[in-house]
PyMOL CGO cylinders between C-alpha atoms (Angstrom):
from pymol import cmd
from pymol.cgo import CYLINDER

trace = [
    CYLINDER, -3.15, 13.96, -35.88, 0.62, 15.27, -35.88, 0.3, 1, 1, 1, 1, 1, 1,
    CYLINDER, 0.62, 15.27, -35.88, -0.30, 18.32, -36.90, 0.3, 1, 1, 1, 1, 1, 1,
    CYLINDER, -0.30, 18.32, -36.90, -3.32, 18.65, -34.29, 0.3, 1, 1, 1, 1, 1, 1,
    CYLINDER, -3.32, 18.65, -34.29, -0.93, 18.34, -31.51, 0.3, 1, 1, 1, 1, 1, 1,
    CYLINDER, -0.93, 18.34, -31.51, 2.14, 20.29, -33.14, 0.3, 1, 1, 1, 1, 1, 1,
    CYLINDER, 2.14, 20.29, -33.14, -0.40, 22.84, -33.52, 0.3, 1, 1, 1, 1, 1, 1,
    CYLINDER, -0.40, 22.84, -33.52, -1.43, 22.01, -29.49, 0.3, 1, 1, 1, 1, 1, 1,
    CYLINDER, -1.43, 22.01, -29.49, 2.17, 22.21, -28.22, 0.3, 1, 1, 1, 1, 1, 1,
    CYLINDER, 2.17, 22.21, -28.22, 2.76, 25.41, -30.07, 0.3, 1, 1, 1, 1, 1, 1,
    CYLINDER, 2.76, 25.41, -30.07, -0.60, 26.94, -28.14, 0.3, 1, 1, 1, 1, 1, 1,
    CYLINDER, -0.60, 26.94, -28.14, 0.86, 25.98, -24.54, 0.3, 1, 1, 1, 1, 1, 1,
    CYLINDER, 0.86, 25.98, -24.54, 4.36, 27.27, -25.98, 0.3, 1, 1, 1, 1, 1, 1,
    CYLINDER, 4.36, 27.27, -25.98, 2.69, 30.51, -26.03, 0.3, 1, 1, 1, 1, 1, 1,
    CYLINDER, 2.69, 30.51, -26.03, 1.17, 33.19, -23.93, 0.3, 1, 1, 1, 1, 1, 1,
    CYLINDER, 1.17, 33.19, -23.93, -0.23, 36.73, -23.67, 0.3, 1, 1, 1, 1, 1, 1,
    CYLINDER, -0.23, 36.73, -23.67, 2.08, 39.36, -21.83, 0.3, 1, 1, 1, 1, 1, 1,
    CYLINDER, 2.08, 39.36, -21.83, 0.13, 41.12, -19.33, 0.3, 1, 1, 1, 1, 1, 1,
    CYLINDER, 0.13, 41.12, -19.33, 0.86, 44.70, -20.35, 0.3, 1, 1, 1, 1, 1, 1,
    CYLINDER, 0.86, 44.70, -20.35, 0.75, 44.88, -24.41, 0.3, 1, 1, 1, 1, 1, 1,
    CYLINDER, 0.75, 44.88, -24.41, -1.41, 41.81, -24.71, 0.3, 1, 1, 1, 1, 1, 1,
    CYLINDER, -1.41, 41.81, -24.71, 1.24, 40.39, -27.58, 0.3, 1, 1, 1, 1, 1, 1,
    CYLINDER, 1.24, 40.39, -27.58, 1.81, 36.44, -27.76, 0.3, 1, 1, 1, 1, 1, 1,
    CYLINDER, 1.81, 36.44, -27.76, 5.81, 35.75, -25.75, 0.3, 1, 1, 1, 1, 1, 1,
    CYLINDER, 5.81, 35.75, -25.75, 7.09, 32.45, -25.33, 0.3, 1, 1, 1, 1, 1, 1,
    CYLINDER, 7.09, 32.45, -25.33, 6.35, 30.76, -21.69, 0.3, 1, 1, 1, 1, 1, 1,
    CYLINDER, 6.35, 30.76, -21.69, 9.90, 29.96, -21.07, 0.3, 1, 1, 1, 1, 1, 1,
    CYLINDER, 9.90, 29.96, -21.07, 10.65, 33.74, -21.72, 0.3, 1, 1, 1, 1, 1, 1,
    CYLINDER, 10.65, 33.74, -21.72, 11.44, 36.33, -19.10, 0.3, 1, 1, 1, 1, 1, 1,
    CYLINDER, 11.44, 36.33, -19.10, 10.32, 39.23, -21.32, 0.3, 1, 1, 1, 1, 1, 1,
    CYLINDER, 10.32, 39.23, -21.32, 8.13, 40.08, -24.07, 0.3, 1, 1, 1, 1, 1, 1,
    CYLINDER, 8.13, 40.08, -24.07, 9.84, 40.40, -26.98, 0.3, 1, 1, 1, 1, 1, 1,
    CYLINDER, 9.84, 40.40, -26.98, 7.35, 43.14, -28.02, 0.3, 1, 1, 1, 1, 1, 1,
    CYLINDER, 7.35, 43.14, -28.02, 6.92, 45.85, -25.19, 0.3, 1, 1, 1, 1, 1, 1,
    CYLINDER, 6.92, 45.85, -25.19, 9.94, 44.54, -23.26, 0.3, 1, 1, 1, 1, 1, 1,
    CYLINDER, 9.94, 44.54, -23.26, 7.65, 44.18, -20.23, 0.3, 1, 1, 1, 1, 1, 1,
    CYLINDER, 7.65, 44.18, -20.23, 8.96, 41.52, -17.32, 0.3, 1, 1, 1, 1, 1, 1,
    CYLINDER, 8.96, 41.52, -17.32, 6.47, 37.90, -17.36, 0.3, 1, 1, 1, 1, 1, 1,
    CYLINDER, 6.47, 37.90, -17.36, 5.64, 35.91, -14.60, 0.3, 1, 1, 1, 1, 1, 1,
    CYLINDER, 5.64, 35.91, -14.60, 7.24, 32.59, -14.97, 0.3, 1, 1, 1, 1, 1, 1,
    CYLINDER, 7.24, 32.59, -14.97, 5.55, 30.13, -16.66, 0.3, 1, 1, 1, 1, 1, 1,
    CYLINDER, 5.55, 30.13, -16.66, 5.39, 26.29, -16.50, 0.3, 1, 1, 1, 1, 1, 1,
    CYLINDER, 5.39, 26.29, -16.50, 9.05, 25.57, -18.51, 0.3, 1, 1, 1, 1, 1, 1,
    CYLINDER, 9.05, 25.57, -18.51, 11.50, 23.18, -17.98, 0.3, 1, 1, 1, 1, 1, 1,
    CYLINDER, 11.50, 23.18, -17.98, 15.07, 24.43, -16.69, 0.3, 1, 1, 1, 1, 1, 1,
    CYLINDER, 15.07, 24.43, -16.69, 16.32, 23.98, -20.10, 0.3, 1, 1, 1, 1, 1, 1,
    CYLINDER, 16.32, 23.98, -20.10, 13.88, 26.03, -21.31, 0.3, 1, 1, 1, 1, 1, 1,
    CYLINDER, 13.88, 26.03, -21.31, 13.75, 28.83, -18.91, 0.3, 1, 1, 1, 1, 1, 1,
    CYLINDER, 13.75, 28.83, -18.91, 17.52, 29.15, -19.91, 0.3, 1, 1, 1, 1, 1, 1,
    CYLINDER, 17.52, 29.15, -19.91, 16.91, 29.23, -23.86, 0.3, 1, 1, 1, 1, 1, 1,
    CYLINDER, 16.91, 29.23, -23.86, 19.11, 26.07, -23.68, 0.3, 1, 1, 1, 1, 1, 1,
    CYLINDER, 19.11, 26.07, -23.68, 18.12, 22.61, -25.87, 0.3, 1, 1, 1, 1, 1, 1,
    CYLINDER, 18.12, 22.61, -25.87, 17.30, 19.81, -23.50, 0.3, 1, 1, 1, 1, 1, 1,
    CYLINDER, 17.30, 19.81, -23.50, 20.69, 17.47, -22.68, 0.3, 1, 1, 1, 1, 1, 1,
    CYLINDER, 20.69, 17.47, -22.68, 23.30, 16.58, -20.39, 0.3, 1, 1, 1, 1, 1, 1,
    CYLINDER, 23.30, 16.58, -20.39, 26.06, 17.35, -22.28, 0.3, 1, 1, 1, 1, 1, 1,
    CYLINDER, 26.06, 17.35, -22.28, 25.68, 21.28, -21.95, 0.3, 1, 1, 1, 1, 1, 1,
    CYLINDER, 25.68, 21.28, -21.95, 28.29, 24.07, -22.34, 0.3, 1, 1, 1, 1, 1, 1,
    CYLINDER, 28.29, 24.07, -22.34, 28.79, 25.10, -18.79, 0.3, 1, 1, 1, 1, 1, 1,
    CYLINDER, 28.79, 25.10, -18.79, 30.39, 28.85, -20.19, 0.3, 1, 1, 1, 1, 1, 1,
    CYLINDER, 30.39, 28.85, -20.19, 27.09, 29.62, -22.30, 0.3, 1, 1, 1, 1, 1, 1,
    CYLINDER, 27.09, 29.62, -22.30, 24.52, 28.17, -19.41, 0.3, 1, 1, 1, 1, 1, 1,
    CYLINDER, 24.52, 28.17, -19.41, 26.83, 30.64, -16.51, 0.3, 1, 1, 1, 1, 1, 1,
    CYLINDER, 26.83, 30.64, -16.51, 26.85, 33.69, -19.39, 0.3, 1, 1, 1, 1, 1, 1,
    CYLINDER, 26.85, 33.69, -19.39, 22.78, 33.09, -19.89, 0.3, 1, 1, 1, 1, 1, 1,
    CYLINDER, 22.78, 33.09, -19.89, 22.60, 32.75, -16.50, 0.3, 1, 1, 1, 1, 1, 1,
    CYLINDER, 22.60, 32.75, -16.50, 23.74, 35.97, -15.69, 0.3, 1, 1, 1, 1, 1, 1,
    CYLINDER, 23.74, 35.97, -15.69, 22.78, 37.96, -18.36, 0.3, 1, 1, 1, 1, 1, 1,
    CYLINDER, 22.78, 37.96, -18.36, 19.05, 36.93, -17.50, 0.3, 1, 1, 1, 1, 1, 1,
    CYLINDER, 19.05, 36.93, -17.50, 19.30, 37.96, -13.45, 0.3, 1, 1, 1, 1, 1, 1,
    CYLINDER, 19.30, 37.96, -13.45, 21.30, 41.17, -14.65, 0.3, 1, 1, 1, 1, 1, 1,
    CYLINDER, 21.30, 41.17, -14.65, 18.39, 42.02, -16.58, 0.3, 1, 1, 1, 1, 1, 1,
    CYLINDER, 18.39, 42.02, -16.58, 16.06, 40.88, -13.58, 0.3, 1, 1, 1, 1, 1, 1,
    CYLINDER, 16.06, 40.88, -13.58, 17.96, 42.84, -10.47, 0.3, 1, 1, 1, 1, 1, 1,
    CYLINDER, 17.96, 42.84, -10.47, 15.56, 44.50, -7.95, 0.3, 1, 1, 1, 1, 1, 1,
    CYLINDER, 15.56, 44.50, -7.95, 17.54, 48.60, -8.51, 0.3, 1, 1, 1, 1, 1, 1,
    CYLINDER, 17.54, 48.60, -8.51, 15.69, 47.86, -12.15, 0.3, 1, 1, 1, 1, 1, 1,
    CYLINDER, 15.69, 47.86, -12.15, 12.46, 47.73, -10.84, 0.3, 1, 1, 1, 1, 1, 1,
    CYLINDER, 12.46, 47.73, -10.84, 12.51, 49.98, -7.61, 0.3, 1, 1, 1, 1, 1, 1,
    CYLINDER, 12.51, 49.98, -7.61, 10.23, 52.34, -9.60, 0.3, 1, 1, 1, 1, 1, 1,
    CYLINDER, 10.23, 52.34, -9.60, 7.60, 49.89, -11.10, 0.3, 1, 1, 1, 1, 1, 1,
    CYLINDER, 7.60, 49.89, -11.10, 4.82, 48.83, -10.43, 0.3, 1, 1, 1, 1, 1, 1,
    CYLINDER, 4.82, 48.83, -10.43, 3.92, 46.10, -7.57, 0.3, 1, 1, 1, 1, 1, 1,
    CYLINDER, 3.92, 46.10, -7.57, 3.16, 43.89, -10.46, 0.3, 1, 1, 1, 1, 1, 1,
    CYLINDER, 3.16, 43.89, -10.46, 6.15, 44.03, -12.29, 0.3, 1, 1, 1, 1, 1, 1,
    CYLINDER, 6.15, 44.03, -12.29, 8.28, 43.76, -9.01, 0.3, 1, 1, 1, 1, 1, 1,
    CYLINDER, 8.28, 43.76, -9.01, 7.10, 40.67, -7.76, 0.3, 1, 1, 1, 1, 1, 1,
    CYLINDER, 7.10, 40.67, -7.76, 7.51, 38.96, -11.62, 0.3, 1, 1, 1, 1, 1, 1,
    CYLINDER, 7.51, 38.96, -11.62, 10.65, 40.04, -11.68, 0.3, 1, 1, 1, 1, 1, 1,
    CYLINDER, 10.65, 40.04, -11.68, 10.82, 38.78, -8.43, 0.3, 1, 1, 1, 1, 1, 1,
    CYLINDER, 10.82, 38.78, -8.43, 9.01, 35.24, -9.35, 0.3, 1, 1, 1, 1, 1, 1,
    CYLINDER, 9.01, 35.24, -9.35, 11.49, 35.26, -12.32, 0.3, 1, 1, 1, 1, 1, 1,
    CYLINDER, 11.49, 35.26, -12.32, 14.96, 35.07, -10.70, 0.3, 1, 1, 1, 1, 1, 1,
    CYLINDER, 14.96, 35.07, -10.70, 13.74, 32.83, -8.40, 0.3, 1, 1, 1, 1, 1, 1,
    CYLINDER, 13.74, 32.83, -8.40, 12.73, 30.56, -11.15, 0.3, 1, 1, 1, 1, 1, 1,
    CYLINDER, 12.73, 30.56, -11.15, 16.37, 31.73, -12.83, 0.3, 1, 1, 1, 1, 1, 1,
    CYLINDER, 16.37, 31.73, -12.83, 18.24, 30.72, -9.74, 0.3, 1, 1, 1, 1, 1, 1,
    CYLINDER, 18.24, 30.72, -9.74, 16.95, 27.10, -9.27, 0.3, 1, 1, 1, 1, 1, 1,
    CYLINDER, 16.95, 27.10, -9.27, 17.43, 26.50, -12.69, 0.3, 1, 1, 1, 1, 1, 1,
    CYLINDER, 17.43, 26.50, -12.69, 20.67, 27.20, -13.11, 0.3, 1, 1, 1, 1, 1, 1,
    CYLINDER, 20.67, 27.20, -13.11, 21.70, 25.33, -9.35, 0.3, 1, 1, 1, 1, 1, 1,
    CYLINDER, 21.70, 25.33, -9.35, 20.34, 22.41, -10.73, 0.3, 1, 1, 1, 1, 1, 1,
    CYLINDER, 20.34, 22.41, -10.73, 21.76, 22.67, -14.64, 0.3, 1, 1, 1, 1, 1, 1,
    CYLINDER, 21.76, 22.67, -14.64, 25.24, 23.62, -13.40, 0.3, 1, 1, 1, 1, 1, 1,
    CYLINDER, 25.24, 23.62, -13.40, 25.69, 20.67, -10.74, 0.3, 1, 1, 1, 1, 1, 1,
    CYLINDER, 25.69, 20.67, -10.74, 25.95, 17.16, -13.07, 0.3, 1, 1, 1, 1, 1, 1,
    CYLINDER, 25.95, 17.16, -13.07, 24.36, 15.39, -10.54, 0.3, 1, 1, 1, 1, 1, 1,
    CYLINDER, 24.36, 15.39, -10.54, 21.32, 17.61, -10.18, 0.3, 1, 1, 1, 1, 1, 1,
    CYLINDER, 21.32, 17.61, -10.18, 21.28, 17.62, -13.93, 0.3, 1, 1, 1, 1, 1, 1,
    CYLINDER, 21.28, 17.62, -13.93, 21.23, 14.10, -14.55, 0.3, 1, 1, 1, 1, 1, 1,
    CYLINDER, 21.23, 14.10, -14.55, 18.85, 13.65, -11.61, 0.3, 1, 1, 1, 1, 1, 1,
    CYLINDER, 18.85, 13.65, -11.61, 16.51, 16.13, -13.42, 0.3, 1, 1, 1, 1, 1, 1,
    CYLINDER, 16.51, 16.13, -13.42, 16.81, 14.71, -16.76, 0.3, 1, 1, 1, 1, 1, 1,
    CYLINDER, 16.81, 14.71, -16.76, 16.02, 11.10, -15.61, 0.3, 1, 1, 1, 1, 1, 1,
    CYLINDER, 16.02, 11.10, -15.61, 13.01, 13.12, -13.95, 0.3, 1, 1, 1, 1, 1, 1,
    CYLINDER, 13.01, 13.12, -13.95, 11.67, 14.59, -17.06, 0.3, 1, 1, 1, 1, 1, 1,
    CYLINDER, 11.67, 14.59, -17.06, 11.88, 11.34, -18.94, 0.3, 1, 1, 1, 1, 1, 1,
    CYLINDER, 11.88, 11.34, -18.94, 9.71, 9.77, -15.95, 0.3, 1, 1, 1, 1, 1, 1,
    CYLINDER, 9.71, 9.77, -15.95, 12.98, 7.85, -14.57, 0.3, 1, 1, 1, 1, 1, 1,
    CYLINDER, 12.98, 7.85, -14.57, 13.00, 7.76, -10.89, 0.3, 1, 1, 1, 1, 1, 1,
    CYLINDER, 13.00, 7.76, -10.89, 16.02, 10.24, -9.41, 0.3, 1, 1, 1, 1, 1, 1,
    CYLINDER, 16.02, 10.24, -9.41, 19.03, 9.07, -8.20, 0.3, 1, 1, 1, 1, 1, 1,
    CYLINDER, 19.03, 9.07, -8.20, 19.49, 11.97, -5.94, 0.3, 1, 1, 1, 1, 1, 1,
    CYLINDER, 19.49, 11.97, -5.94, 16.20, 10.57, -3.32, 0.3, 1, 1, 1, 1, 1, 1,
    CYLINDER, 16.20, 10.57, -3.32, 17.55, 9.88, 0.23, 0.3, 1, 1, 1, 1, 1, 1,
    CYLINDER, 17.55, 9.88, 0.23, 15.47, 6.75, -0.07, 0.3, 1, 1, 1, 1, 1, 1,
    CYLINDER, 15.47, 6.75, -0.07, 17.42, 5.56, -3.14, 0.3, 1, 1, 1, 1, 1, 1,
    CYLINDER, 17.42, 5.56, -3.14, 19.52, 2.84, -2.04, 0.3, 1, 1, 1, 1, 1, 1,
    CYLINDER, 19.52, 2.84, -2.04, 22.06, 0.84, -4.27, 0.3, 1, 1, 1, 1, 1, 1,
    CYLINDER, 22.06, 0.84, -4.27, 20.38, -2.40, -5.68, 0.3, 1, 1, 1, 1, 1, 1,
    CYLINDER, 20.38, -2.40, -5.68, 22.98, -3.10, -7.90, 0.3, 1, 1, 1, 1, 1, 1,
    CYLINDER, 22.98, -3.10, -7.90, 25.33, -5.82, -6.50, 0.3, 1, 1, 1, 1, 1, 1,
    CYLINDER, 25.33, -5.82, -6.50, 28.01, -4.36, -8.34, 0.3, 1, 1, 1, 1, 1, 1,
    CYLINDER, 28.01, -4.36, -8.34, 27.77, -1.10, -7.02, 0.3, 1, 1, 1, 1, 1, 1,
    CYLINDER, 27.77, -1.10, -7.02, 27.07, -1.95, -3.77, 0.3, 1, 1, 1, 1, 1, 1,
    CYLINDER, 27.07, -1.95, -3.77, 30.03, -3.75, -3.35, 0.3, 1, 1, 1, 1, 1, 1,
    CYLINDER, 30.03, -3.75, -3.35, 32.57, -1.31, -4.62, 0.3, 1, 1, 1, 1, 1, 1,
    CYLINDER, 32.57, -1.31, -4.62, 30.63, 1.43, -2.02, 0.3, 1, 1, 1, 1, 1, 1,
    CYLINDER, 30.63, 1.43, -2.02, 31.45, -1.18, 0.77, 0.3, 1, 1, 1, 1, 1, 1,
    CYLINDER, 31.45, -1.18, 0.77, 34.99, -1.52, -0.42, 0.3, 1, 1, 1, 1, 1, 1,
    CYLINDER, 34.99, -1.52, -0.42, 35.86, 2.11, -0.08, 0.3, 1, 1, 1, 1, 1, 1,
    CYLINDER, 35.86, 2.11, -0.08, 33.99, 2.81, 3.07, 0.3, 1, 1, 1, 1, 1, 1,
    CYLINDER, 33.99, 2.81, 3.07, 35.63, -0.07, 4.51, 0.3, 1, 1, 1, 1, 1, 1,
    CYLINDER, 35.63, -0.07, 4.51, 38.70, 1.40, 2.93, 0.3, 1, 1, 1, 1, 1, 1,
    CYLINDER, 38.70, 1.40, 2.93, 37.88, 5.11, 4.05, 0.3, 1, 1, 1, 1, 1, 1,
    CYLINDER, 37.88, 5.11, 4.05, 37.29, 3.81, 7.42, 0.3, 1, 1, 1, 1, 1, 1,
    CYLINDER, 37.29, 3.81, 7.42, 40.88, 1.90, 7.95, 0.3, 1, 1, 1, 1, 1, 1,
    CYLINDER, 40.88, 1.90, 7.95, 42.76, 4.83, 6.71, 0.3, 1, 1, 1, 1, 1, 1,
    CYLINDER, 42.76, 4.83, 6.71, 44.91, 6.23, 9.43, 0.3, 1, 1, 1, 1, 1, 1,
    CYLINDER, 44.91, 6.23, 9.43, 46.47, 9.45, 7.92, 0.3, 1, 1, 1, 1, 1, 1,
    CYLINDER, 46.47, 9.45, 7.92, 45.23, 13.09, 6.15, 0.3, 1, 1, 1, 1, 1, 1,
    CYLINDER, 45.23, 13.09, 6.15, 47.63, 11.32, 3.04, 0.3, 1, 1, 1, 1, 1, 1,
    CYLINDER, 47.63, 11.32, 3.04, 45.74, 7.82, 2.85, 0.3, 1, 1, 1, 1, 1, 1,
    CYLINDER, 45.74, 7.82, 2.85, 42.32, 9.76, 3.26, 0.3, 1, 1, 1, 1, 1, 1,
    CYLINDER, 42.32, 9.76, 3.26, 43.36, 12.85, 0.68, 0.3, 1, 1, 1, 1, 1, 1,
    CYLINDER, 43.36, 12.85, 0.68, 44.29, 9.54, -1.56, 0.3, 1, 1, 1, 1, 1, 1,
    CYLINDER, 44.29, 9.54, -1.56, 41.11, 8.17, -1.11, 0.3, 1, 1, 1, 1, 1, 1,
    CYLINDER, 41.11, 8.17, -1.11, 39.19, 11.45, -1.86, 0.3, 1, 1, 1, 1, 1, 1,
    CYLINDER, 39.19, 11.45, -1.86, 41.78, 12.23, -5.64, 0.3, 1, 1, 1, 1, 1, 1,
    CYLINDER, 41.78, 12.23, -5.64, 40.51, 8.77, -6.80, 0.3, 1, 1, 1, 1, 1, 1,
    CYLINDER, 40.51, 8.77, -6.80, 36.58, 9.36, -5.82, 0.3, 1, 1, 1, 1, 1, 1,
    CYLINDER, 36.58, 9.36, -5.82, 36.71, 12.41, -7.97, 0.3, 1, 1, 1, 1, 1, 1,
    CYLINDER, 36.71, 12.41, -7.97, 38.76, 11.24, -10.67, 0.3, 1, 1, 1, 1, 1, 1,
    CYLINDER, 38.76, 11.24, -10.67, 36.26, 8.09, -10.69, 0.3, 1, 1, 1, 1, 1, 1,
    CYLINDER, 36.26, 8.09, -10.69, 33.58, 10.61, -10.76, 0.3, 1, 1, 1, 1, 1, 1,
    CYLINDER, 33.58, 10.61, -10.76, 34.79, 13.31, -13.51, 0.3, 1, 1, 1, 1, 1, 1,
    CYLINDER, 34.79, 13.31, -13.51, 34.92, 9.20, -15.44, 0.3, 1, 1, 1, 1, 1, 1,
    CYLINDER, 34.92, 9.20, -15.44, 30.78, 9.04, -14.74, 0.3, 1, 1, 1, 1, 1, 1,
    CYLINDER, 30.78, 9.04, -14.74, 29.84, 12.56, -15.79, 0.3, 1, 1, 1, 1, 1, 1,
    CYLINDER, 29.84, 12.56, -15.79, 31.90, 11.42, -19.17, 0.3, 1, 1, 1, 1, 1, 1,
    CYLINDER, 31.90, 11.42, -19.17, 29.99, 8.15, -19.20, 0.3, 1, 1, 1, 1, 1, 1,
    CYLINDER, 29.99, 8.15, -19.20, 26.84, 9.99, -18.27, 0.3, 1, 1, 1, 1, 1, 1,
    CYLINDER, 26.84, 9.99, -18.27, 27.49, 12.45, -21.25, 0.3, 1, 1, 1, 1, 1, 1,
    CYLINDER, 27.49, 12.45, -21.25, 27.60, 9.46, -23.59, 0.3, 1, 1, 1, 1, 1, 1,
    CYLINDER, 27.60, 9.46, -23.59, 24.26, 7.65, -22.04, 0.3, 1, 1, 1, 1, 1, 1,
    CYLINDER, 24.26, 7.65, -22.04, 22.38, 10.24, -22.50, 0.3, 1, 1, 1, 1, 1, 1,
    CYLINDER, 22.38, 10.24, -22.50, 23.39, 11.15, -25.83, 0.3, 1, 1, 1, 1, 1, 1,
    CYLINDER, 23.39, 11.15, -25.83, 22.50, 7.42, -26.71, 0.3, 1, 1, 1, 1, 1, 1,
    CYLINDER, 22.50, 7.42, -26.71, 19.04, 7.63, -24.77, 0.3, 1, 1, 1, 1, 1, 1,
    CYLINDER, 19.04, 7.63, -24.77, 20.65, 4.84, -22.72, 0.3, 1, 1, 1, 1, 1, 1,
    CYLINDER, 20.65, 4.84, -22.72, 18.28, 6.13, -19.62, 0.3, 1, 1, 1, 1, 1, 1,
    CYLINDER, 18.28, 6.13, -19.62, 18.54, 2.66, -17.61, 0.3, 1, 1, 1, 1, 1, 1,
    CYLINDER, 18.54, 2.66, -17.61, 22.12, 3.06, -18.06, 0.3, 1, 1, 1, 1, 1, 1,
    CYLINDER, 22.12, 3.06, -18.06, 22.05, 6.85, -16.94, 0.3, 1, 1, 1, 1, 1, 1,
    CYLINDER, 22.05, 6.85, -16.94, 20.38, 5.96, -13.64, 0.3, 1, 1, 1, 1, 1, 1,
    CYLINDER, 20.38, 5.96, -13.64, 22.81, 3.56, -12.68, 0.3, 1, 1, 1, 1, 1, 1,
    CYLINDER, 22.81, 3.56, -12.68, 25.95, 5.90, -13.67, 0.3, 1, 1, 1, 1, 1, 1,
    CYLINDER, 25.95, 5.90, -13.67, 23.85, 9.23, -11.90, 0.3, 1, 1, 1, 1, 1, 1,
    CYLINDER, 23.85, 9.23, -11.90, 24.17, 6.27, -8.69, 0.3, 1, 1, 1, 1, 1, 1,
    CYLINDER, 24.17, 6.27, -8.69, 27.59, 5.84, -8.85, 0.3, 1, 1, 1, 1, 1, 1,
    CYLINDER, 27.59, 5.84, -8.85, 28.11, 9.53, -9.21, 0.3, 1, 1, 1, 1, 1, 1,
    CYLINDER, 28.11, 9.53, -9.21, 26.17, 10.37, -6.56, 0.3, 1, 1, 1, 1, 1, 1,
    CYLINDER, 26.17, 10.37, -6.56, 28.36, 7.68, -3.93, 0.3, 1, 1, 1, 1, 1, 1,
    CYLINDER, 28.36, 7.68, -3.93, 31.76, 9.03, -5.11, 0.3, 1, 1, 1, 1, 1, 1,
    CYLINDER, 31.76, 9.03, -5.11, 30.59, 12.28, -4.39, 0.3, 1, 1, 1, 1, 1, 1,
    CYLINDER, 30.59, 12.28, -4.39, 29.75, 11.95, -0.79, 0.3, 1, 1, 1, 1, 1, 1,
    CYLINDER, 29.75, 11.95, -0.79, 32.33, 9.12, -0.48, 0.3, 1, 1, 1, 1, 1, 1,
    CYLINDER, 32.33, 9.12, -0.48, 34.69, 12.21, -1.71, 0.3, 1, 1, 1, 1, 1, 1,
    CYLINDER, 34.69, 12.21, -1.71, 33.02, 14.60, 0.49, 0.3, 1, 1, 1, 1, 1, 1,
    CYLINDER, 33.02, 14.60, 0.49, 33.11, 12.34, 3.77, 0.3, 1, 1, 1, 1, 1, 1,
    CYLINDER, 33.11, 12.34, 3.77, 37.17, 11.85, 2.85, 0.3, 1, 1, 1, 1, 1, 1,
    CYLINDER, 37.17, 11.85, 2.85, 37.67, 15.47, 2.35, 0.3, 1, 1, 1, 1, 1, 1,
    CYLINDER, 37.67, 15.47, 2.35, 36.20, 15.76, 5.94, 0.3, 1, 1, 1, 1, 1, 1,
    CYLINDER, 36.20, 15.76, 5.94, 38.05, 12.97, 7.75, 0.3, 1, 1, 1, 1, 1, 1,
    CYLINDER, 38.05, 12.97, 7.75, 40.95, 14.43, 6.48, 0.3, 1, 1, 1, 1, 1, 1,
    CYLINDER, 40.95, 14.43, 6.48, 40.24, 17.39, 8.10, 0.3, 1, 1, 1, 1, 1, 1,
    CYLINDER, 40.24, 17.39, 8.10, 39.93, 16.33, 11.30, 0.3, 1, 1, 1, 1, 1, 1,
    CYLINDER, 39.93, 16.33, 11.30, 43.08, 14.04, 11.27, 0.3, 1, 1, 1, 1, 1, 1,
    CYLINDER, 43.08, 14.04, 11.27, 44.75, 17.22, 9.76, 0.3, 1, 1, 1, 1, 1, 1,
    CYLINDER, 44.75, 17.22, 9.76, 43.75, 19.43, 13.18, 0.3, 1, 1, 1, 1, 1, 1,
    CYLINDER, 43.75, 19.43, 13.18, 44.21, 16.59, 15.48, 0.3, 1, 1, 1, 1, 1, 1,
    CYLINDER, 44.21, 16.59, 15.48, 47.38, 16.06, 14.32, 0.3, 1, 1, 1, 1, 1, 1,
    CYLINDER, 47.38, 16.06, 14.32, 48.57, 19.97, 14.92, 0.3, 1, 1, 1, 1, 1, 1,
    CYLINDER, 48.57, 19.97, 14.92, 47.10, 19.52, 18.61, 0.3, 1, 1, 1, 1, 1, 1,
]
cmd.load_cgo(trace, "trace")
């Protein structure tokens, strides 16, 4: 039975490019053979990337693949193919782009992973924080975010969000790692509060910064 559906997965791994009719990998850009651009195929980011599935990715080898791939995939490279191959290559670094927007941002990442494994995303506007614990240290800051009466007090406020959030994308690192997926949904939460609780300072801040030269 094992061997029925490793032999199954290893058939949708696969599939014929449209110009030498060789087998390339789905998650591929080219065929390894004739070198010919693919349409994308169904493949996780990870995938699409050549990266193994995780949270705890290098950041320097996802940018270089990154870029290497939509190097490979710019239009002045195709400007004399044909309509086919322009609109895969196309199709590709579209593919390319959201991939790597949602692999490079933690959040997104997380979000996506907890997706994959059938977890429900943090990153929903409809999410809302159940946890009593969380909830209440969200009301403490905005409460605290809301008092604050200088660009210092704010810009205080904001340093200890992110510091507080650079801490979940550690803790995140090490859920994952364990396949702790309840406790990755709850962290990916937090993260995703301190974020715009950061981003909402940043902006307050802002404004008491200009009113303040008036």
């Amino acid at each position: 039975m094992m061997a029925e559906r490793h032999e199954s997965e290893t058939k949708e791994a696969v599939a014929t490019c449209w110009s030498c009719k060789g087998p390339v990998a789905r998650a591929l850009a080219f065929c390894d053979v004739c070198g010919a651009v693919q349409p994308p195929h169904a493949a996780d980011h990870f995938e699409r990337l050549g990266l193994e599935r995780g949270f705890g990715l290098d950041e320097n080898e996802l940018s270089r693949r990154y870029f290497a791939l939509q190097a490979r995939l710019h239009p002045d490279r195709f400007a004399g193919k044909s309509a086919k191959e322009r609109a895969a290559s196309l199709a590709q670094a579209t593919a390319l782009n959201e991939a790597y927007q949602v692999l490079r941002d933690p959040l997104a990442r997380a979000a996506y992973l907890l997706q994959l494994a059938g977890v429900a995303s943090p990153t929903e506007e409809s999410t809302t924080l159940s946890d009593p614990e969380l909830l209440m240290e969200s009301l403490e800051r905005r409460e605290e975010l809301a008092s604050a009466a200088t660009a210092e007090e704010v810009g205080g406020i904001a340093q200890r969000a992110d510091a507080d959030a650079r801490g979940c994308i550690e803790a995140l690192a090490a859920a994952f790692g364990a396949d702790e997926l309840g406790d990755a949904a709850r962290i990916a939460t937090r993260l995703k509060y301190l974020t715009r609780l950061s981003e909402e300072a940043r902006a307050r801040g802002a404004r008491l910064r200009e009113n303040a030269a008036c």
